[in-house]
Short mmCIF file of the C-alpha atoms (twelve columns), coordinates in Angstrom:
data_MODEL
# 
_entry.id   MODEL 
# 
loop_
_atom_site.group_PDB 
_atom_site.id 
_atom_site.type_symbol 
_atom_site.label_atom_id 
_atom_site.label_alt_id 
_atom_site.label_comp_id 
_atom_site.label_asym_id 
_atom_site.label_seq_id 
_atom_site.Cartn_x 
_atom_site.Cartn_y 
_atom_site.Cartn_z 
_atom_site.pdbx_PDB_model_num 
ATOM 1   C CA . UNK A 1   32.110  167.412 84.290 1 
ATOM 2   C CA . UNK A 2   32.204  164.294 82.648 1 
ATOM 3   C CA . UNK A 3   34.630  161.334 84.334 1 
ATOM 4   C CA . UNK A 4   35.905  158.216 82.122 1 
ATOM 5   C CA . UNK A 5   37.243  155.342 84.085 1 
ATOM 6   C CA . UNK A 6   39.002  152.645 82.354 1 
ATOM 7   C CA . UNK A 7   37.386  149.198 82.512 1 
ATOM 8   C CA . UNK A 8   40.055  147.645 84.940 1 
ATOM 9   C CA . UNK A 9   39.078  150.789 87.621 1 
ATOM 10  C CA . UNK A 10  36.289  148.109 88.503 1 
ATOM 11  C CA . UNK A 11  38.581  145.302 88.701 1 
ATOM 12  C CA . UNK A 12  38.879  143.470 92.367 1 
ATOM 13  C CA . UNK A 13  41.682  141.334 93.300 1 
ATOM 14  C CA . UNK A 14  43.513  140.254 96.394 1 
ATOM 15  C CA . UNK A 15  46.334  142.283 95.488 1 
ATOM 16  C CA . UNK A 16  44.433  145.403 94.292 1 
ATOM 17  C CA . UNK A 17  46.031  147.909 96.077 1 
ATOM 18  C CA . UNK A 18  48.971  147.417 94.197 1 
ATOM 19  C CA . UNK A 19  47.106  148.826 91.278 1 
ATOM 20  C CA . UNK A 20  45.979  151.787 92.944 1 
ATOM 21  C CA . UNK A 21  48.515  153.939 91.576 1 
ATOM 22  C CA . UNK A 22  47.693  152.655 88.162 1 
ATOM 23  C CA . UNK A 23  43.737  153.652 88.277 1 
ATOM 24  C CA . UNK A 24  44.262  157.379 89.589 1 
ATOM 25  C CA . UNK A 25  46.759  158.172 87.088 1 
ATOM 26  C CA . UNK A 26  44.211  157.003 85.106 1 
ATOM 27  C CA . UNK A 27  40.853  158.686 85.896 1 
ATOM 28  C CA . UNK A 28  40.461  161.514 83.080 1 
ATOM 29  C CA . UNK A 29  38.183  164.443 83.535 1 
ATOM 30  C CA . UNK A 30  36.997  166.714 80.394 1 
ATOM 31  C CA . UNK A 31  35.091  170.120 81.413 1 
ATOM 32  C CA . UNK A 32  32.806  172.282 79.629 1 
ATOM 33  C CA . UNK A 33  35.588  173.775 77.203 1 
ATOM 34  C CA . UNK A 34  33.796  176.952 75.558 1 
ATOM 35  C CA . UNK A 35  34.565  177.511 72.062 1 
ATOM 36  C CA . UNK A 36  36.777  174.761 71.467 1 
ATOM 37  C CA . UNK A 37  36.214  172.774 68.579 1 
ATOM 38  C CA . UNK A 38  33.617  170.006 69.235 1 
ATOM 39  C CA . UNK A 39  35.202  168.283 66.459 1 
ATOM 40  C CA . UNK A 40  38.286  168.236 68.474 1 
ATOM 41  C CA . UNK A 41  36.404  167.159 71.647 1 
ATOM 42  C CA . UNK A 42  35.100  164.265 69.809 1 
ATOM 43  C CA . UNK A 43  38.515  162.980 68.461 1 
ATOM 44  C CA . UNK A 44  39.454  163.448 72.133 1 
ATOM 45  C CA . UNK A 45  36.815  161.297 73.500 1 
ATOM 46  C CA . UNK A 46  37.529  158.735 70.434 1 
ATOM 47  C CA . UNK A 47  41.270  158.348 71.475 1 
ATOM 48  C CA . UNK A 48  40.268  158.460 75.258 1 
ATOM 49  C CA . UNK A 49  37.996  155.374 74.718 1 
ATOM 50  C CA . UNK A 50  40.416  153.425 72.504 1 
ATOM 51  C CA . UNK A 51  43.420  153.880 75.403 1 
ATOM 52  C CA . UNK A 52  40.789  152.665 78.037 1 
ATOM 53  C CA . UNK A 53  40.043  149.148 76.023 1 
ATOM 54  C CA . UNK A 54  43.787  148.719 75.611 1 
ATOM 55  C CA . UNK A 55  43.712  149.636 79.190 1 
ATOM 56  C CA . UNK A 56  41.587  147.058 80.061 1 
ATOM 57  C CA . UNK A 57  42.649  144.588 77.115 1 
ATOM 58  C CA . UNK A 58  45.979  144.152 78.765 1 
ATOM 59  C CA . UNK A 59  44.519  144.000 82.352 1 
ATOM 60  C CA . UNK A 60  42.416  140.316 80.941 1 
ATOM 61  C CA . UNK A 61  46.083  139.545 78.999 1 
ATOM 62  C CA . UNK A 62  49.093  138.068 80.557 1 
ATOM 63  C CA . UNK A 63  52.246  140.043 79.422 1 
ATOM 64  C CA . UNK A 64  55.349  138.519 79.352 1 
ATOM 65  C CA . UNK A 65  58.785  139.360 78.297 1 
ATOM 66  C CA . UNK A 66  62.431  138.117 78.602 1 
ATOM 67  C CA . UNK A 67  64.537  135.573 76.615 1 
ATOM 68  C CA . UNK A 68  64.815  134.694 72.864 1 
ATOM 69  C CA . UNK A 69  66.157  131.220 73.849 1 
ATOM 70  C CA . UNK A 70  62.962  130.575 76.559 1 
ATOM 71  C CA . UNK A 71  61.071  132.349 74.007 1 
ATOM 72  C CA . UNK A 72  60.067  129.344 71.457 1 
ATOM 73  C CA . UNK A 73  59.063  127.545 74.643 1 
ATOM 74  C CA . UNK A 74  56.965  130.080 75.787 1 
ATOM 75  C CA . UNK A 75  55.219  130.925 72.806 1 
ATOM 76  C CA . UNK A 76  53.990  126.906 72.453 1 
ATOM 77  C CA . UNK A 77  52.635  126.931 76.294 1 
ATOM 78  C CA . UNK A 78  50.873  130.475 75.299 1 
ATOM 79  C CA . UNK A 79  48.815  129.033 72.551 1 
ATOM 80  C CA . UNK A 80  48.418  125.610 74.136 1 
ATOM 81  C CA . UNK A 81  47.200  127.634 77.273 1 
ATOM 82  C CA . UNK A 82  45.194  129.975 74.993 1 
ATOM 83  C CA . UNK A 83  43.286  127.030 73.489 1 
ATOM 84  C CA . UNK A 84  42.371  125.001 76.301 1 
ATOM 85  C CA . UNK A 85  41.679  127.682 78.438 1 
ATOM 86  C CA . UNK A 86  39.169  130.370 78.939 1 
ATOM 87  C CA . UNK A 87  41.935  132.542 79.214 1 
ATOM 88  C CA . UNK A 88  43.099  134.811 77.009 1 
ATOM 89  C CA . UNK A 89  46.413  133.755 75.179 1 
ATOM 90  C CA . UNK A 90  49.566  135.450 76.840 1 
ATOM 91  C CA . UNK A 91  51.249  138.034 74.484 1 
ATOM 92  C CA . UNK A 92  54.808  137.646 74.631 1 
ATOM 93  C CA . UNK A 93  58.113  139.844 73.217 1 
ATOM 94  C CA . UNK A 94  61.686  138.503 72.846 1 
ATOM 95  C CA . UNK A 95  63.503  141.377 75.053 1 
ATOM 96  C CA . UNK A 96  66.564  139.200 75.692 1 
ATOM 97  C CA . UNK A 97  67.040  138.504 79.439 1 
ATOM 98  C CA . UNK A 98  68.547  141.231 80.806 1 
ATOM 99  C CA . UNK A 99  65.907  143.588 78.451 1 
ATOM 100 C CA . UNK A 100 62.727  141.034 80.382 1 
ATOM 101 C CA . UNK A 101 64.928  141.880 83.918 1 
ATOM 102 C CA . UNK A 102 64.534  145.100 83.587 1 
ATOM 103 C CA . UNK A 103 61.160  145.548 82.531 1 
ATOM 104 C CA . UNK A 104 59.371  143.334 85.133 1 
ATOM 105 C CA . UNK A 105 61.853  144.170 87.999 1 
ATOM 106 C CA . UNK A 106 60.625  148.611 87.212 1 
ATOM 107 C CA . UNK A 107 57.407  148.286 89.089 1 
ATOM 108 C CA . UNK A 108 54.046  146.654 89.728 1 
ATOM 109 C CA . UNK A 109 50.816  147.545 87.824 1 
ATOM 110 C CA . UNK A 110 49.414  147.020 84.036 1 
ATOM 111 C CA . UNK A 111 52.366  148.993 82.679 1 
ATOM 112 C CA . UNK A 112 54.863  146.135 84.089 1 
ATOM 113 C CA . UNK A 113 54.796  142.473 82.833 1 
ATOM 114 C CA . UNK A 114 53.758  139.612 84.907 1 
ATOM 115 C CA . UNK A 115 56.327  137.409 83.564 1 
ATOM 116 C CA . UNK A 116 59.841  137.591 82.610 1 
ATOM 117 C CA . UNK A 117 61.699  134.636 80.636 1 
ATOM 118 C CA . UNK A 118 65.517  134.285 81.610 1 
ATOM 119 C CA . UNK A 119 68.121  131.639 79.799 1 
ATOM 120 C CA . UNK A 120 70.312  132.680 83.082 1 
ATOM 121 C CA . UNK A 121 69.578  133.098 86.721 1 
ATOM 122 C CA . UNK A 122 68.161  136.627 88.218 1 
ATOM 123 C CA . UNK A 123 71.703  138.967 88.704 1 
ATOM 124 C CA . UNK A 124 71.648  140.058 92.770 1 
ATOM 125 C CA . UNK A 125 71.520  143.829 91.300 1 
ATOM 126 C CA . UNK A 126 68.421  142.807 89.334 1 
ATOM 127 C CA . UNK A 127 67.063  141.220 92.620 1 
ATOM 128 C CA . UNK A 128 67.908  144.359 94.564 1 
ATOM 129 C CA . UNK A 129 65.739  146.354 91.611 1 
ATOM 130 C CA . UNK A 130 62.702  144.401 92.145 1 
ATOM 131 C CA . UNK A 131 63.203  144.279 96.089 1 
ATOM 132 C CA . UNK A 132 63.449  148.868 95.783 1 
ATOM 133 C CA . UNK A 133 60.488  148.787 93.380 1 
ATOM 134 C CA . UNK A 134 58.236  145.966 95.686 1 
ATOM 135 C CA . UNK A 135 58.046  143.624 93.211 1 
ATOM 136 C CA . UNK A 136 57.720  139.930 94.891 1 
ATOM 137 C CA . UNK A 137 58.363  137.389 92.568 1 
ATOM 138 C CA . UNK A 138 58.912  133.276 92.207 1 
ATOM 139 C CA . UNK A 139 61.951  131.405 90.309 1 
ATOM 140 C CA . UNK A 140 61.530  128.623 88.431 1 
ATOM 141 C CA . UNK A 141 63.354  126.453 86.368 1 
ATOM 142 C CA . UNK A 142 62.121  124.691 83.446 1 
ATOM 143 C CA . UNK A 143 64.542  122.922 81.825 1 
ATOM 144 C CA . UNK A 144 68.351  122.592 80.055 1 
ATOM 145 C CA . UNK A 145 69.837  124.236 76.810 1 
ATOM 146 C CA . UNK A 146 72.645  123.841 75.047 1 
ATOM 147 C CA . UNK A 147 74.180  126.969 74.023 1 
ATOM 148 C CA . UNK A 148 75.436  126.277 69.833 1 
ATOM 149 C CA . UNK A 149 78.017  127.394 67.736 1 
ATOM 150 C CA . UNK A 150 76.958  126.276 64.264 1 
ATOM 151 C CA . UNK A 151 76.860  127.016 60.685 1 
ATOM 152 C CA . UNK A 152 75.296  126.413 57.144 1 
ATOM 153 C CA . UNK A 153 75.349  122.500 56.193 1 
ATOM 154 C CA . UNK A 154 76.912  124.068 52.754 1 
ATOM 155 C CA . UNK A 155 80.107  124.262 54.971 1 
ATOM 156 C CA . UNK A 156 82.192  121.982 56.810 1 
ATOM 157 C CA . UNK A 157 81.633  121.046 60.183 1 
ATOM 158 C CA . UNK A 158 84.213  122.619 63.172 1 
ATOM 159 C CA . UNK A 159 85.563  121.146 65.921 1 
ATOM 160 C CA . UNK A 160 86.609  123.756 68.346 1 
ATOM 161 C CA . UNK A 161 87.433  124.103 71.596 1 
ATOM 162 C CA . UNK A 162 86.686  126.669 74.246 1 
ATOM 163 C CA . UNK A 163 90.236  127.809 73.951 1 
ATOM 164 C CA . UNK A 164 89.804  128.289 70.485 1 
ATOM 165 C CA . UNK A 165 86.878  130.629 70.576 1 
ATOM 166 C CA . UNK A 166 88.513  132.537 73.290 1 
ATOM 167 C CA . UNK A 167 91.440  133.582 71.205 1 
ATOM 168 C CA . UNK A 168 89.036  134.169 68.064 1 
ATOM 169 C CA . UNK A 169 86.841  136.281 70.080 1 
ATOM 170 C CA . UNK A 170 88.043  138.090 72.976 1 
ATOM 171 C CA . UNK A 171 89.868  141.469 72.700 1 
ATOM 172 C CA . UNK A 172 92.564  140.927 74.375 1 
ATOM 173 C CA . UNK A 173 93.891  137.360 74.147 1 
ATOM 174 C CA . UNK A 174 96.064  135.616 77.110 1 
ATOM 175 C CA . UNK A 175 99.006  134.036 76.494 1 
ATOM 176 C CA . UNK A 176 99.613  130.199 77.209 1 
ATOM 177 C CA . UNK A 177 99.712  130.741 81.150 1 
ATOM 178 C CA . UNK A 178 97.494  133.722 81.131 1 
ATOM 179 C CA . UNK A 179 100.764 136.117 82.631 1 
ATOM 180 C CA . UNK A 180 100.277 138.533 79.163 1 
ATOM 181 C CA . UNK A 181 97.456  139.637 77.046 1 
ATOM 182 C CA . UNK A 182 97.599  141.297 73.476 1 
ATOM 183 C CA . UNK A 183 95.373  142.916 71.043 1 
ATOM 184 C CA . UNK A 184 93.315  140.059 68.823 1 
ATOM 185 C CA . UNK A 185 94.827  140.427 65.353 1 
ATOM 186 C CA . UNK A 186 93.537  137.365 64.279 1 
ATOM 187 C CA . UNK A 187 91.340  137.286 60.851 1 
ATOM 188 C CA . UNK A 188 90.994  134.380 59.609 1 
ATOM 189 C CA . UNK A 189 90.273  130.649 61.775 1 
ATOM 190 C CA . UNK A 190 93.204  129.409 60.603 1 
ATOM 191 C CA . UNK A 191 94.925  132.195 62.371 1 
ATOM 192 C CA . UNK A 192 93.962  130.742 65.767 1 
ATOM 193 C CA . UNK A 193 94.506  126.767 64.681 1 
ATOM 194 C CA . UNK A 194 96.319  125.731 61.703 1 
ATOM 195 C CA . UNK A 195 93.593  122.858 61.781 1 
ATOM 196 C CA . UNK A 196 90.896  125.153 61.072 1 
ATOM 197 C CA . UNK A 197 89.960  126.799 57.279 1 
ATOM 198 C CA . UNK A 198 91.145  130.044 56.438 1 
ATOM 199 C CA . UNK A 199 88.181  131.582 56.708 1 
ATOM 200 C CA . UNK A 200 87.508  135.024 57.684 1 
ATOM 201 C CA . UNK A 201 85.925  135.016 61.633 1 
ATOM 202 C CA . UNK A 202 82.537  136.513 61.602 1 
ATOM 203 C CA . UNK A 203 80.635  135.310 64.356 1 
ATOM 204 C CA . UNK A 204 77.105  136.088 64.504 1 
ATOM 205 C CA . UNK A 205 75.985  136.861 68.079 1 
ATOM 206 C CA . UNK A 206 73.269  138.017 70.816 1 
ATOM 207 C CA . UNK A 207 74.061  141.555 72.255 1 
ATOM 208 C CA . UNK A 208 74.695  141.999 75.891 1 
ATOM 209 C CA . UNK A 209 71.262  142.367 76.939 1 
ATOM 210 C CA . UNK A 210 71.051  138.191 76.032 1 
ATOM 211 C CA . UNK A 211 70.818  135.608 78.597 1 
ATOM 212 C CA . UNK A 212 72.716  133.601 76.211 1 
ATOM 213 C CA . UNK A 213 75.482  136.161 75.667 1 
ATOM 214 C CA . UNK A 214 76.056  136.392 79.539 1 
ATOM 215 C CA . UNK A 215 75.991  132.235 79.640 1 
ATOM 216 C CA . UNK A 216 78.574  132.180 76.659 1 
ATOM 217 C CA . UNK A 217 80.152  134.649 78.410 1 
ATOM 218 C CA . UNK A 218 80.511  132.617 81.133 1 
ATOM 219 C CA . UNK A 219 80.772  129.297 80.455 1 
ATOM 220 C CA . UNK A 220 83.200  129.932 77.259 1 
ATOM 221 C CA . UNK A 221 85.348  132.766 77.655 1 
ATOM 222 C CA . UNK A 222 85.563  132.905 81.350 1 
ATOM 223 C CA . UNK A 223 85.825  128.474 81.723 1 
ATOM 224 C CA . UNK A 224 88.284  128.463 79.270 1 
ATOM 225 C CA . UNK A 225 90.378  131.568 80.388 1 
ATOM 226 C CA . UNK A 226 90.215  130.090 84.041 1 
ATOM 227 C CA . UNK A 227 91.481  126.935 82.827 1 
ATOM 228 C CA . UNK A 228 94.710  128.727 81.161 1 
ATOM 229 C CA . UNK A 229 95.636  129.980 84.599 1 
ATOM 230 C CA . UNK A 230 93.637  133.406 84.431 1 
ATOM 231 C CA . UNK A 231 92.985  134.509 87.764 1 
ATOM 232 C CA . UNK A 232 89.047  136.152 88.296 1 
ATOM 233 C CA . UNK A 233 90.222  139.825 87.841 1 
ATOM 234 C CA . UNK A 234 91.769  138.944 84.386 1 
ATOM 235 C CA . UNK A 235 88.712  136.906 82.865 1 
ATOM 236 C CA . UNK A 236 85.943  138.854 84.377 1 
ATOM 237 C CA . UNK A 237 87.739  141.801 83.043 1 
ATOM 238 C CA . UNK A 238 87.899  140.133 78.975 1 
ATOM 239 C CA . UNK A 239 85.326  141.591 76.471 1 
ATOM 240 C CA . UNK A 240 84.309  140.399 73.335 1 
ATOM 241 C CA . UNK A 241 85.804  141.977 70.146 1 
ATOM 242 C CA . UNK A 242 84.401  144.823 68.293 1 
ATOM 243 C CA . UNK A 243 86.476  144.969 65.155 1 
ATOM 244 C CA . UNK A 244 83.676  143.006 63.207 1 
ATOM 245 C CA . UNK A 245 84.894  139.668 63.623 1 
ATOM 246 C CA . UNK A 246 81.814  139.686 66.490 1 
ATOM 247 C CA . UNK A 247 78.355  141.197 64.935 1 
ATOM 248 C CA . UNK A 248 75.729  141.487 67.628 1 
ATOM 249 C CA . UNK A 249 72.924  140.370 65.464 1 
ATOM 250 C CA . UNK A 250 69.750  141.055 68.281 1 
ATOM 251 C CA . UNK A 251 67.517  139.159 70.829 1 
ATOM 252 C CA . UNK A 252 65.988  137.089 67.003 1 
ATOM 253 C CA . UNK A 253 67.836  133.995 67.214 1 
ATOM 254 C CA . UNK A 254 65.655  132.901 64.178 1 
ATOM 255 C CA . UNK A 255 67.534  135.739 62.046 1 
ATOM 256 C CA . UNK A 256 70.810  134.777 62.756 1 
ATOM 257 C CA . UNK A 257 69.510  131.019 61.643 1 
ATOM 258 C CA . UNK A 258 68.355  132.606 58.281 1 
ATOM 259 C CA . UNK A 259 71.887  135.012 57.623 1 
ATOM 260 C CA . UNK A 260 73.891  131.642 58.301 1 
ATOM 261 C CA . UNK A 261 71.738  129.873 55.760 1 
ATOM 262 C CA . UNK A 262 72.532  132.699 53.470 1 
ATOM 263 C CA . UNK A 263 76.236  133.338 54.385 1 
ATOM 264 C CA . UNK A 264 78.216  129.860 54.655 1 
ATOM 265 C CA . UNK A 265 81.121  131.342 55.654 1 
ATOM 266 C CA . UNK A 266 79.831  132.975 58.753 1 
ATOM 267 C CA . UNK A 267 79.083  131.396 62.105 1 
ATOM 268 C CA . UNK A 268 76.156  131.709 64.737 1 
ATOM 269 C CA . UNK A 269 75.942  131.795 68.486 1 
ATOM 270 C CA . UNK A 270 72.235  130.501 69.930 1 
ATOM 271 C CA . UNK A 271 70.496  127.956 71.921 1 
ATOM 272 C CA . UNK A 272 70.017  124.338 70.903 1 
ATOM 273 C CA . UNK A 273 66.247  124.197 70.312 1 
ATOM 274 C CA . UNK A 274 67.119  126.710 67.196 1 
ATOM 275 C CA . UNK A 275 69.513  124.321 65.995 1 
ATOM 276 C CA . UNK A 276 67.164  121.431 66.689 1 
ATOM 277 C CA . UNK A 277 64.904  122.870 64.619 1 
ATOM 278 C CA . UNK A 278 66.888  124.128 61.536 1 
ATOM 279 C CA . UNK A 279 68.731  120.679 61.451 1 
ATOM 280 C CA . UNK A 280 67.954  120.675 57.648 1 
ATOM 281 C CA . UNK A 281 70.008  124.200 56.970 1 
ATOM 282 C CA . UNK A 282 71.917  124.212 60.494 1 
ATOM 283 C CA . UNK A 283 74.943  121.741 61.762 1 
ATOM 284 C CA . UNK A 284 76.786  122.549 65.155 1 
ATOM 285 C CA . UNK A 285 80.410  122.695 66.154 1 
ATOM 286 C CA . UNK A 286 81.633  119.753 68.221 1 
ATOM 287 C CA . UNK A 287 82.872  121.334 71.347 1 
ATOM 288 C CA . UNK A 288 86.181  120.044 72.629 1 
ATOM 289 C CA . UNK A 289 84.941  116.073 71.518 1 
ATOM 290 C CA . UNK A 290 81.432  116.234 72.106 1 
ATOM 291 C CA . UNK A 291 78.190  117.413 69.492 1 
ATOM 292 C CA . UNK A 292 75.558  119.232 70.702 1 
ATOM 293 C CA . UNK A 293 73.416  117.324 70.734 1 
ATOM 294 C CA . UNK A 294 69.777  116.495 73.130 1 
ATOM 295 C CA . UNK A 295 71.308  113.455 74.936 1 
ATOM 296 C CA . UNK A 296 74.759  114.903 75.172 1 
ATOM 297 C CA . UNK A 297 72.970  117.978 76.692 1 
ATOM 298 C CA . UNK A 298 71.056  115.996 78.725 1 
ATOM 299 C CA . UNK A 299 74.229  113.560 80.005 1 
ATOM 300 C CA . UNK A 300 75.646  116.759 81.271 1 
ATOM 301 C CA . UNK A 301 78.871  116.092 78.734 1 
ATOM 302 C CA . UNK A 302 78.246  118.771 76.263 1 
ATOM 303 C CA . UNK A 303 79.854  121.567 78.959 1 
ATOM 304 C CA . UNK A 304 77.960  124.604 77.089 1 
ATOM 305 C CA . UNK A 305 75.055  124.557 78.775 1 
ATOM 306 C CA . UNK A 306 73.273  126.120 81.032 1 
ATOM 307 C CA . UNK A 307 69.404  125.990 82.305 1 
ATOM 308 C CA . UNK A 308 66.567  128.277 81.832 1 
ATOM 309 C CA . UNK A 309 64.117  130.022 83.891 1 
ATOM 310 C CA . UNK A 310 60.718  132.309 84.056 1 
ATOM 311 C CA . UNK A 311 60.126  134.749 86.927 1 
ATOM 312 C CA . UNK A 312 56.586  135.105 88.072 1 
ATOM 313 C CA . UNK A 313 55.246  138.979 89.690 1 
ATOM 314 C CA . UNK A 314 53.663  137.547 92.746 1 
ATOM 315 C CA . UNK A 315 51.862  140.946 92.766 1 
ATOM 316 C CA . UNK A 316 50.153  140.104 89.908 1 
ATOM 317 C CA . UNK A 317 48.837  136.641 90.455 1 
ATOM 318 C CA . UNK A 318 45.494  136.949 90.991 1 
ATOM 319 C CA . UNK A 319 44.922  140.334 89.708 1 
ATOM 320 C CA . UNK A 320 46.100  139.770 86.325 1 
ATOM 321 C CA . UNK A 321 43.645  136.709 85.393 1 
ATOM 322 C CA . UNK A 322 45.243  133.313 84.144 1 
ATOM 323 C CA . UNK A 323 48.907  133.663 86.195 1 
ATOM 324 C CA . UNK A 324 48.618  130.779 88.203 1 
ATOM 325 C CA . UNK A 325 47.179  128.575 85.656 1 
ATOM 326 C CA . UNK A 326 49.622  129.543 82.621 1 
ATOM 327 C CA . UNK A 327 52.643  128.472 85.177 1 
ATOM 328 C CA . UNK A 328 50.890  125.360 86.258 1 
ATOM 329 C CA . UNK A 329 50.790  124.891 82.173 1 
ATOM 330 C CA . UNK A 330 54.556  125.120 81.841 1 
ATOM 331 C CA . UNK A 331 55.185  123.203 84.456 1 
ATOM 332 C CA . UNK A 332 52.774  120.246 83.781 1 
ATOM 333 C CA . UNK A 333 54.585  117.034 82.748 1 
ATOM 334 C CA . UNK A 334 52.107  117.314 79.409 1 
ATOM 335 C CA . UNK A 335 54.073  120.266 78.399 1 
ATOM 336 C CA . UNK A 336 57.985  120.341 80.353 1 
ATOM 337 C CA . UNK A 337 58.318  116.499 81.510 1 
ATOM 338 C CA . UNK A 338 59.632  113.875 79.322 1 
ATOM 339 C CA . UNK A 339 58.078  113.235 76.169 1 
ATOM 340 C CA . UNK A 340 56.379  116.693 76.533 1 
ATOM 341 C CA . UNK A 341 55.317  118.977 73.579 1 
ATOM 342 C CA . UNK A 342 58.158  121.079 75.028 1 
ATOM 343 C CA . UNK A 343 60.765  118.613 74.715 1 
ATOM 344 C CA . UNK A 344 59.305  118.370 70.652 1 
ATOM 345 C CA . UNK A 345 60.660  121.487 69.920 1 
ATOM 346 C CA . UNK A 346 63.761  121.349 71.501 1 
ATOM 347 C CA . UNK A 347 63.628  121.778 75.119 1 
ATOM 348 C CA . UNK A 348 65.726  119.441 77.839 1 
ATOM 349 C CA . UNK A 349 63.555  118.340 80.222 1 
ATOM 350 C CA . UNK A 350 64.569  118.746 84.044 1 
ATOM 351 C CA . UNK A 351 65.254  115.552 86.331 1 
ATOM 352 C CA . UNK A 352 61.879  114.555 87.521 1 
ATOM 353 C CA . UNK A 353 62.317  115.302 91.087 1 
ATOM 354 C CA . UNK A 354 63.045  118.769 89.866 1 
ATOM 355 C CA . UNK A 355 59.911  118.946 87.635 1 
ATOM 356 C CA . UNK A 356 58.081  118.142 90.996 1 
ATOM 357 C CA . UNK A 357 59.588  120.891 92.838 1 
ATOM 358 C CA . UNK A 358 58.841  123.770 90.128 1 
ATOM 359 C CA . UNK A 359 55.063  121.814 89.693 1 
ATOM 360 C CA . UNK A 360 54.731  121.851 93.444 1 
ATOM 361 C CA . UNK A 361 55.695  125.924 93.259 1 
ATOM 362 C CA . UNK A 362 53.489  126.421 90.549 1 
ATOM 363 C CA . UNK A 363 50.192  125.462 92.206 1 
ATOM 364 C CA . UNK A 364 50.875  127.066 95.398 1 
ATOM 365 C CA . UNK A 365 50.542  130.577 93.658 1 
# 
């Protein structure tokens, strides 16, 4: 009888007997198997080796997951990390928040990431997932975006409000003192505000597994329907249209930047650092007065924004190699404090006594 363990089967850590599950399922035996094909056997022994250095590829390699907004950020601190480290550079996959949630909050081991990216705080239910499936974890907070609505610079610039996009969005639209809601029949922008061009509406938006759908969500729909005299019930209760004047266009905010360079007429939903960076193609709406803009965001008087976070497996740290010291990374004033490489690319950096508190978290891992 011949026995193949993986490479991470030798792997010690403080934390590895939460891997233990991981390295039985994993122990492979092959017996003397008679006539079979040797051929076969050797294919079989070929693929067997090649899932063991994956195997052990991804226990040396940080995996992380979550957020298209946090995801530009990420990616930046990954290679920075990966360069002036002897680490290996963290691989990293736009999920969309409540996609990254769901993923690191299943379990602990190589087939769960270490990290999950979040442009919205952890849900209570989500919390309650990792708590069932023993997955300890750390919050932290890295920073402020702006949440956009923009189009092409071949169009005209809009000045909306958060009533506005309520009534050219949501299915069901209140009436002036929220006491009736009807069907959406409205088509065109001018529809909702004679102000507006008469445009067809065809927004351009994350799906619902988005951090920055559930913010919009949130600090839009449900803000503005509050303010209209909506009690909870009624705006918790209001969905998004799905007549196509609302096209989920997936967790690739950079897509939806390329479709609105290509389609003037169309608008886009997605966080500021993708506008910040596309400011030769992109422009953004001015939001009841104010543009979107990184001091306005900053000031607090753009009100769609929100901040953004990265949840860290405490299981992990210290098993997976490189945890500790990608977080203190992120969290370094080089790369999320003012005048950071972060801030370069579009991020809002925290207050500075803030910064401390996440940089004080980071280095106690």
């Amino acid at each position: 009888m011949v026995v193949i363990r993986p490479a991470q089967d030798l792997h010690q850590g403080p934390h590895n007997n939460a891997f233990a599950d991981v390295r039985s399922s994993k122990i492979l035996m092959l017996s003397t198997l008679g006539d079979f094909p040797m051929r076969l056997v050797t294919l079989t022994l070929a693929s067997l080796m090649i899932a063991g250095t994956a195997s052990a590829q991804r226990a040396e390699t940080i995996s992380i997951v979550g957020s298209s907004t946090v995801f530009p950020f990420a990616t930046k601190v990954a290679e920075t990390f990966g360069e002036t480290s002897d680490f290996k550079t963290p691989v990293i996959e736009s999920t969309g928040s409540g996609g990254g949630m769901k993923l690191f909050c299943a379990g602990v081991g190589i087939d769960h990431p270490d990290i999950t990216n979040a442009s919205r705080a952890m849900k209570s239910s989500e919390a309650e997932t990792c708590v069932a499936n023993n997955v300890e974890f750390t919050e932290f907070v890295v920073g402020f975006d702006g949440i956009v609505v923009a189009n092409s610079r071949e169009a005209g610039v809009l000045e909306l409000s958060r009533e506005t996009l309520v009534k050219a969005l949501v299915a069901e639209v209140p009436n002036a003192d929220c006491s009736a809601l009807t069907p959406n029949t409205a088509s065109t922008w001018a529809d909702v505000d004679s102000s507006l061009p008469a445009t067809a509406i065809e927004v351009l938006g994350p799906p619902t597994s988005s951090g920055t759908r559930d913010a919009f969500e949130e600090l839009v729909i449900h803000g503005a329907m509050k303010a209209m005299g909506c009690d909870k019930a009624t705006y918790k209760a209001a969905s998004i249209r799905e007549d196509g004047a609302y096209i989920e266009a997936g967790e690739n905010d950079s897509l939806i930047v390329d479709q609105l360079a290509s389609n003037p007429a169309a608008v886009g939903i997605f966080g500021y650092s993708f506008l910040s960076n596309n400011a030769d193609r992109m422009q953004g709406a001015i939001i009841e007065g104010v543009e979107p803009t990184f001091s306005n965001i900053a000031a607090g008087d753009y009100k769609v924004s929100r901040s953004l976070f990265f949840y860290v497996k405490n299981n992990h740290v210290g098993v997976i190699p490189g945890i500790a010291e990608y977080v203190q990374e992120f969290t370094s004033e080089e790369a999320f404090g003012a005048g950071g490489y972060l801030e370069s690319i579009g991020l809002i950096p925290l207050p500075e006594a803030d910064r401390g508190a996440n940089a004080d978290k980071a280095y106690a891992l």
